[in-house]
C-alpha positions as CSV (number, residue, x, y, z in Angstrom):
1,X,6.6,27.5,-99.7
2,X,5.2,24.9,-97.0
3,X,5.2,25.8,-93.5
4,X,5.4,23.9,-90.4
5,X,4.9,25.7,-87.6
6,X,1.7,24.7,-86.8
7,X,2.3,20.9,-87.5
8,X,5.7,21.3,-85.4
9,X,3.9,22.3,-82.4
10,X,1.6,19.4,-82.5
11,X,4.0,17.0,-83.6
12,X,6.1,18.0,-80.5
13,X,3.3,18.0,-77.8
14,X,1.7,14.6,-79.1
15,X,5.4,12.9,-78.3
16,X,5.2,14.6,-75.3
17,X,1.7,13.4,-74.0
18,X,3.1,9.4,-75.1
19,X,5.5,10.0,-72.2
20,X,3.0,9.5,-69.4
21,X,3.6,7.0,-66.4
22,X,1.0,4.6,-64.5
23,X,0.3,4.8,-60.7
24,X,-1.1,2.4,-58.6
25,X,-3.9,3.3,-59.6
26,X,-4.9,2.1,-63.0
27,X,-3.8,5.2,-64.9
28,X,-2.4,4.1,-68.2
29,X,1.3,4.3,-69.5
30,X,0.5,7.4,-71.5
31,X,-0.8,8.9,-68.4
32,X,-4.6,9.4,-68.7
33,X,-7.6,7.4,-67.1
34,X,-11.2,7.9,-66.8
35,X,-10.1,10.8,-63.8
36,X,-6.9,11.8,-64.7
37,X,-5.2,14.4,-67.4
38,X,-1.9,13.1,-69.1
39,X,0.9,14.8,-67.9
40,X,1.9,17.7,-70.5
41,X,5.3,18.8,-70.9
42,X,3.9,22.4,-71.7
43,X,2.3,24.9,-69.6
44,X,0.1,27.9,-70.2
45,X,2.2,30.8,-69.7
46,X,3.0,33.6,-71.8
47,X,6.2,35.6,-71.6
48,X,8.5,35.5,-74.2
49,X,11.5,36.1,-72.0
50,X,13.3,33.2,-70.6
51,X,14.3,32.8,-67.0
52,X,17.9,32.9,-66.2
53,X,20.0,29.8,-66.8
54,X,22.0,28.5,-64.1
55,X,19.1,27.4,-61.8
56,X,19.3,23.5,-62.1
57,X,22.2,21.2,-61.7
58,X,24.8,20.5,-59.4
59,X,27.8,22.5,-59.3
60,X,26.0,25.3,-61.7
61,X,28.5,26.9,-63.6
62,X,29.5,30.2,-62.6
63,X,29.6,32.4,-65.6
64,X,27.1,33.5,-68.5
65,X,27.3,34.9,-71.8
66,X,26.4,35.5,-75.0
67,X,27.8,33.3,-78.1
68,X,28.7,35.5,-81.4
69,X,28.8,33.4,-84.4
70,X,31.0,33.7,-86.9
71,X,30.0,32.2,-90.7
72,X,32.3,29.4,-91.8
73,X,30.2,27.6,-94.4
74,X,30.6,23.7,-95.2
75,X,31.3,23.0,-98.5
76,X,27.3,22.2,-99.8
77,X,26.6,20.1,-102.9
78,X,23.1,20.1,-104.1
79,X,20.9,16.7,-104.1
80,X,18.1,18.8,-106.1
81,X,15.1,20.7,-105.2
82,X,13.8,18.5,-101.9
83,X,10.1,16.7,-102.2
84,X,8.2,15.2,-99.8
85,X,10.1,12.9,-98.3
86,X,13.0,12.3,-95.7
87,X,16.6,12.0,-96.5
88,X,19.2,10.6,-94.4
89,X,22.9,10.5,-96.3
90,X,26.2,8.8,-95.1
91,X,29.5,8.7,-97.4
92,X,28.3,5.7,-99.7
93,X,24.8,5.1,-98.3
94,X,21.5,7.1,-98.3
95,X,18.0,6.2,-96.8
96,X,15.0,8.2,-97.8
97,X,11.5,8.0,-96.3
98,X,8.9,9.1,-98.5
99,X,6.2,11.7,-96.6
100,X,3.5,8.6,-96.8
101,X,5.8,6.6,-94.6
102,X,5.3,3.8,-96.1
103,X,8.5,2.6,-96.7
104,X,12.5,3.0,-96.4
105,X,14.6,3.1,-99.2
106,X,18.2,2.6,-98.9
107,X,20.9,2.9,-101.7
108,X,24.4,1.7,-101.6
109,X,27.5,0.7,-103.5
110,X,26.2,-2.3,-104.7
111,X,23.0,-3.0,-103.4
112,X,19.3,-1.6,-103.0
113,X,17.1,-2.6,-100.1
114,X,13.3,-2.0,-99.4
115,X,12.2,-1.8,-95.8
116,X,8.2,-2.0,-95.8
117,X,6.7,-0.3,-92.7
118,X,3.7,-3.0,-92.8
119,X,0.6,-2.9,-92.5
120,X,-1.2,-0.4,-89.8
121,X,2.5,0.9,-89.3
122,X,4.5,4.4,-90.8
123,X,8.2,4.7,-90.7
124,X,8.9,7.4,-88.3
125,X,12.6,7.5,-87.5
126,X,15.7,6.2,-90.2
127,X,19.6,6.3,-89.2
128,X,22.8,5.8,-90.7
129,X,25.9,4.9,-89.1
130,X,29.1,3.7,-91.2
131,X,28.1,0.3,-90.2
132,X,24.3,0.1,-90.0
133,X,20.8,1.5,-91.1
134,X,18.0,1.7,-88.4
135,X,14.8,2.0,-89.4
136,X,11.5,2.8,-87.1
137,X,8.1,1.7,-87.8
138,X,5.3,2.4,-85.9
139,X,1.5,1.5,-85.4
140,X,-0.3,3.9,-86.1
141,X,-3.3,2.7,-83.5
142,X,-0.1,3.1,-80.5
143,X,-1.5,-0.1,-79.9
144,X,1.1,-2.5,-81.1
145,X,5.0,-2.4,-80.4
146,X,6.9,-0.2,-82.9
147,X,9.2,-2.5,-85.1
148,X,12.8,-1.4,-84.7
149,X,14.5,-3.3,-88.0
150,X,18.5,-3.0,-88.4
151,X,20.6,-3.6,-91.2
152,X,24.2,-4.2,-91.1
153,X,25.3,-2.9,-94.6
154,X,28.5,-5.1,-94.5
155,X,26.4,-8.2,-95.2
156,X,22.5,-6.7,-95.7
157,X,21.6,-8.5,-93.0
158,X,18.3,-7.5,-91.0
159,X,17.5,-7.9,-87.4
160,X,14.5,-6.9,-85.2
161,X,15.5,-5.0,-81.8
162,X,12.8,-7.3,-79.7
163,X,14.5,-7.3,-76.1
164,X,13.7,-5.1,-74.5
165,X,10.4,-5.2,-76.3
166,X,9.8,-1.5,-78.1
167,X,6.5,0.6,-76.6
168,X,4.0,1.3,-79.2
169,X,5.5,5.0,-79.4
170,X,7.5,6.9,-77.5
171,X,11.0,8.5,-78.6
172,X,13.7,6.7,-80.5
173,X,17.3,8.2,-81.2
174,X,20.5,6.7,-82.2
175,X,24.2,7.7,-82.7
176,X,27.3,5.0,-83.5
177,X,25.4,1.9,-82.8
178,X,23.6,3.2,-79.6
179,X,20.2,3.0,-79.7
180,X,17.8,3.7,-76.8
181,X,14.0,4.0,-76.7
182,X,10.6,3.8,-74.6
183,X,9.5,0.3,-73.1
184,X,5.8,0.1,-72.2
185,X,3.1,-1.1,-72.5
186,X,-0.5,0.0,-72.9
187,X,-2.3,-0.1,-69.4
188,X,1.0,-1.2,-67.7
189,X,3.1,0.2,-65.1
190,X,6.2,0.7,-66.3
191,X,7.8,3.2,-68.9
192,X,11.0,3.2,-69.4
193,X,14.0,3.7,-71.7
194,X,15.8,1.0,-73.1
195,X,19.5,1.2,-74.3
196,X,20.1,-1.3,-77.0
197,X,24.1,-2.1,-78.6
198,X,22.8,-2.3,-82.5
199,X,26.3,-4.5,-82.6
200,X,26.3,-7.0,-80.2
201,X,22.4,-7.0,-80.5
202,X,22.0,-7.1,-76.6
203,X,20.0,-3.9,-74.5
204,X,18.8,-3.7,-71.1
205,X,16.3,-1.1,-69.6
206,X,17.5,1.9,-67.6
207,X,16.4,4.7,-66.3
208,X,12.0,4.4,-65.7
209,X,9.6,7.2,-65.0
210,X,8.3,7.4,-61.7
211,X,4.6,7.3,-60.7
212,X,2.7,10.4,-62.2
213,X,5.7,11.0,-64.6
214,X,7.2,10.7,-68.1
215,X,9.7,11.5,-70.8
216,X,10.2,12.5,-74.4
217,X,12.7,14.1,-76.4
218,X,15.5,11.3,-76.3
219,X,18.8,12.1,-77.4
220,X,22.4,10.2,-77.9
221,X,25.5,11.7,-78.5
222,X,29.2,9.5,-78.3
223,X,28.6,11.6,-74.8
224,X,25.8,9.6,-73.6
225,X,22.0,10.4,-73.5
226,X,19.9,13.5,-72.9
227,X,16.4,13.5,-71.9
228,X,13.7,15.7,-70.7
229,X,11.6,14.5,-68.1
230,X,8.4,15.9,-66.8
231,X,5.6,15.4,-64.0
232,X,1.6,16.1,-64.1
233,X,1.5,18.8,-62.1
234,X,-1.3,20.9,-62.7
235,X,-2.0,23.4,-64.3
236,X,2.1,23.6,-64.7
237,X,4.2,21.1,-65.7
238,X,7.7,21.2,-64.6
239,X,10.5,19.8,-67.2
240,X,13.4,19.1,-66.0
241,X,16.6,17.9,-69.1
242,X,19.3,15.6,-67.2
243,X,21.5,13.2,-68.5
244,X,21.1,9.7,-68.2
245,X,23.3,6.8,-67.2
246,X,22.1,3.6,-66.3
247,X,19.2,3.7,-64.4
248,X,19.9,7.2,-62.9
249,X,19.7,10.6,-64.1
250,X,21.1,13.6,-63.2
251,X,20.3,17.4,-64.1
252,X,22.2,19.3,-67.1
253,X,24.1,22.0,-65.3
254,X,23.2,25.0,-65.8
255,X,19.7,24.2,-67.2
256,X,16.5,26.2,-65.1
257,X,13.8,24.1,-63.8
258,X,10.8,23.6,-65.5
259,X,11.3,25.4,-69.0
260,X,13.6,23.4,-70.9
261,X,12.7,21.6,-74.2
262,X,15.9,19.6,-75.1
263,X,19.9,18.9,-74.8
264,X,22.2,17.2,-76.3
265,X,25.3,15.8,-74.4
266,X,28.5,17.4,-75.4
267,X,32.4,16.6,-74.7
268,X,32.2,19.1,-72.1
269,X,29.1,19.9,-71.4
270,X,25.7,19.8,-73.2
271,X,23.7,21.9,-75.5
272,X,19.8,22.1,-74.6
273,X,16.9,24.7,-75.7
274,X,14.4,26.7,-73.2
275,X,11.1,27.7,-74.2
276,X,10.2,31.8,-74.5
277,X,6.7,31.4,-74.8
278,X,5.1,28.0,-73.6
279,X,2.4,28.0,-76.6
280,X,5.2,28.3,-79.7
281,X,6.5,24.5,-78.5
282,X,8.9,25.2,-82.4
283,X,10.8,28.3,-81.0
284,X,13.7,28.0,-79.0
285,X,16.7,29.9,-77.2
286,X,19.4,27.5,-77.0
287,X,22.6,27.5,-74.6
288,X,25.5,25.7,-74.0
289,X,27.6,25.1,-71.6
290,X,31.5,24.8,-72.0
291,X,34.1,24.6,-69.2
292,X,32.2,26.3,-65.8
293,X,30.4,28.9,-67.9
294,X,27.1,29.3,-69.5
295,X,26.8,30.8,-74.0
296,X,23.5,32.0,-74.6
297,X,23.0,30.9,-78.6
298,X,20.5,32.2,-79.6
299,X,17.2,31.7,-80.9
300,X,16.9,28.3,-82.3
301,X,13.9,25.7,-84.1
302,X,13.1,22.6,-81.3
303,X,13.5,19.1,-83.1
304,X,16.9,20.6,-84.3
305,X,19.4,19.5,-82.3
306,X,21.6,17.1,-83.9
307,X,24.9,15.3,-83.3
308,X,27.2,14.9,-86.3
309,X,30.8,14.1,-86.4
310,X,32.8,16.1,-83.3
311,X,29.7,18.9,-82.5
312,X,26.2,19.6,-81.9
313,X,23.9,21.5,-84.7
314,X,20.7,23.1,-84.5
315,X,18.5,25.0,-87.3
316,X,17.7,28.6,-86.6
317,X,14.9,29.8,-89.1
318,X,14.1,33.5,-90.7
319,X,14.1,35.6,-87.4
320,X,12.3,38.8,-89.4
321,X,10.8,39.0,-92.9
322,X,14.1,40.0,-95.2
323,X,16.7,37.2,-93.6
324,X,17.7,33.6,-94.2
325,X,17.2,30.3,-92.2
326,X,20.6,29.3,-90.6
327,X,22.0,26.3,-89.6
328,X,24.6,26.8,-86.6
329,X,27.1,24.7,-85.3
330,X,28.6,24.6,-81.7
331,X,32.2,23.1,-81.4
332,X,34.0,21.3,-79.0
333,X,36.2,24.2,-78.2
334,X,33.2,26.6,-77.5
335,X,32.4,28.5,-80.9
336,X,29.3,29.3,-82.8
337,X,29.9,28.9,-86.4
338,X,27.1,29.6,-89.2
339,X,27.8,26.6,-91.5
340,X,24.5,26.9,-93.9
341,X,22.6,29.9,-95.5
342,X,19.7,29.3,-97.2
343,X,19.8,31.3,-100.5
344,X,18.5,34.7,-101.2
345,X,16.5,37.2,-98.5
346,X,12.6,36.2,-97.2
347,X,10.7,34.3,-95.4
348,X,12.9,31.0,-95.0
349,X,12.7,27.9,-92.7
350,X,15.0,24.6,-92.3
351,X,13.7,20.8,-91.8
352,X,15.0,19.0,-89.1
353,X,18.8,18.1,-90.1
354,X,19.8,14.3,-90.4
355,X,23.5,12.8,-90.0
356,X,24.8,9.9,-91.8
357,X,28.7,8.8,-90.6
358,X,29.7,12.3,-90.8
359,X,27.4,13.5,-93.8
360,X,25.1,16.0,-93.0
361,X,21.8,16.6,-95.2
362,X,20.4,19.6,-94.7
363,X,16.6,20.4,-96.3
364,X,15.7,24.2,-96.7
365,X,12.4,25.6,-98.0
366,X,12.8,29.8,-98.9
367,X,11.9,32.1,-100.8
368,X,15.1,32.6,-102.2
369,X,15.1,29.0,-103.5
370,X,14.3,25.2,-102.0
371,X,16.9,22.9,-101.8
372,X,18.4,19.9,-100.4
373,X,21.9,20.0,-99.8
374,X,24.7,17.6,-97.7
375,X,28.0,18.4,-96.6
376,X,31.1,16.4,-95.1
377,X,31.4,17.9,-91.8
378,X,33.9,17.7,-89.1
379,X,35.4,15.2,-87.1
């Protein structure tokens, strides 16, 4: 069985360290010069227990507590034992990314499409809507923009996001034909995030990192966009999640300063992870808020947090050495549901789940069994 700890950690700090900012003098938009370290979103402490929530955000909610799940599993049907590749299903459409990258595959009714990544250039992001495919390419130098193709699966016609102009990296996420991403470029001033109306075909820049700051960890929900923003302070870096609208942001109630990871905007409220232990980037305790109060959830996998049909999911692997990886969902009227077991007892682990109009595929690697798996989840 693979792990990805290791590779999870990196993976997470190196989109981290992309979102740097330039200053006036010279540094470069992924924050380093010839005298200057790039910001880092992580710092160097140790403990494993996380600070209280409630510390960030205006009003803060006034109550805490702890989220029991209860198991209602989805209704699973097996796509096979999973390879190395990337699956993203929707009702009559599936993408899948191969691990080279090179390429995007997408099936449907009638018709089969191949989306090259291009020369120099790996696919790093794909997305289904009932009315699109999105499909990210980028350069693997960071030197050249990252081509952001759509496809409107009515007609199989493709289009290029080009205004505003894609940075070479940077995070990408999408939800319902919203898609928003980082705008630099290399040696400039500016990074910023873009929010682009797959439809229409029109996006405008937002919200943009001050001097000496950055962003990663992008995230759209029919709620709007979550971020996580973060400064060069040294030898701490503060993080601070907020929601974004426009050009402004604002703090996710509820959230402490400095040690969040990620949220996800919610109906009422948002979903985010905190980090126990700065040097395990993967492991998370997520929360939630709902009404004026605070749900602790739980431990959690960063990366996990995922929007599909009317709730927020997130992946919660083996937490000792005879259990199963879950995945967990949090609904809009405040429960914590166990919707996916992996099978047997052992070490066990999930891959990132991906949403497809309401069709979530769900990748699990245990000692109990591999398997890929999607499910019709609610709306």
């Amino acid at each position: 069985m693979r792990r990805r700890y290791a590779a999870a950690a990196a993976l997470s700090l190196a989109l981290v360290l992309v979102g740097g900012c330039s200053d006036d003098d010279g540094t470069s938009a992924t924050g380093t010069d010839s005298t200057s370290p790039a910001p880092d979103a992580s710092s160097e402490a140790t403990s494993d227990a996380p600070p209280p929530p409630g510390s960030s955000g205006d009003p803060g909610p006034t109550d805490t507590g702890t989220a029991i799940p209860t198991t209602r599993l989805l209704d699973w049907h097996s796509l096979g034992k999973p390879g190395r590749d990337t699956v993203v299903r929707s009702p009559e459409w599936t993408v899948t990314v191969p691990d080279s990258g090179a390429e995007a595959r997408l099936v449907g009714p009638s018709r089969t499409a191949t989306v090259a990544a291009g020369k120099g250039r790996r696919i790093t992001d794909a997305f289904l809507d009932g009315e699109h495919a999105v499909i990210v390419a980028q350069d693997q130098q960071e030197t050249r923009p990252q081509t952001i193709t759509t496809i409107k699966l009515e007609t199989f016609m493709l289009d290029e996001v080009r205004s505003p102009q894609p940075g070479p990296a940077g995070p990408v996420a999408y939800d319902d034909g919203t898609l928003t991403y980082a705008v630099y470029r290399p040696g400039g001033k500016d990074y910023c995030l873009a929010t682009y109306d797959v439809g229409s075909g029109s996006g405008e820049k937002g919200y943009c990192a001050p001097p000496r700051e950055g962003f990663s960890n992008a995230t759209v929900s029919p709620s709007g966009v979550g971020l996580m923003i973060f400064d060069d302070t040294r030898p701490v870096s503060c993080r601070t999640l907020v929601d974004v609208d426009g050009s402004e942001t604002t703090p996710v109630r509820g959230t402490p300063e400095c040690t969040g990871w990620e949220t996800l905007r919610t109906g009422n409220g948002a979903v985010w992870s905190e980090l126990p232990n700065e040097k395990r980037v993967e492991r998370g305790i997520f929360y939630a808020t709902v009404d004026n109060a605070v749900e602790e959830l739980g431990p959690g996998t960063n990366g996990t947090l995922t929007w599909c049909g009317d709730s927020a999911y997130f992946a919660r692997d083996a937490q000792k050495d005879r259990d199963k990886a879950r995945l967990l969902r949090w609904t809009p009227d405040g429960e914590l549901q166990v919707v996916y077991e992996t099978p047997g007892l052992g070490d066990a682990f999930l891959a990132p789940p991906t949403c497809g109009d309401g069709v979530l595929t769900v990748t699990a690697y245990a000692e109990g069994g591999d398997e890929r798996v999607w499910a019709t989840v609610p709306e």
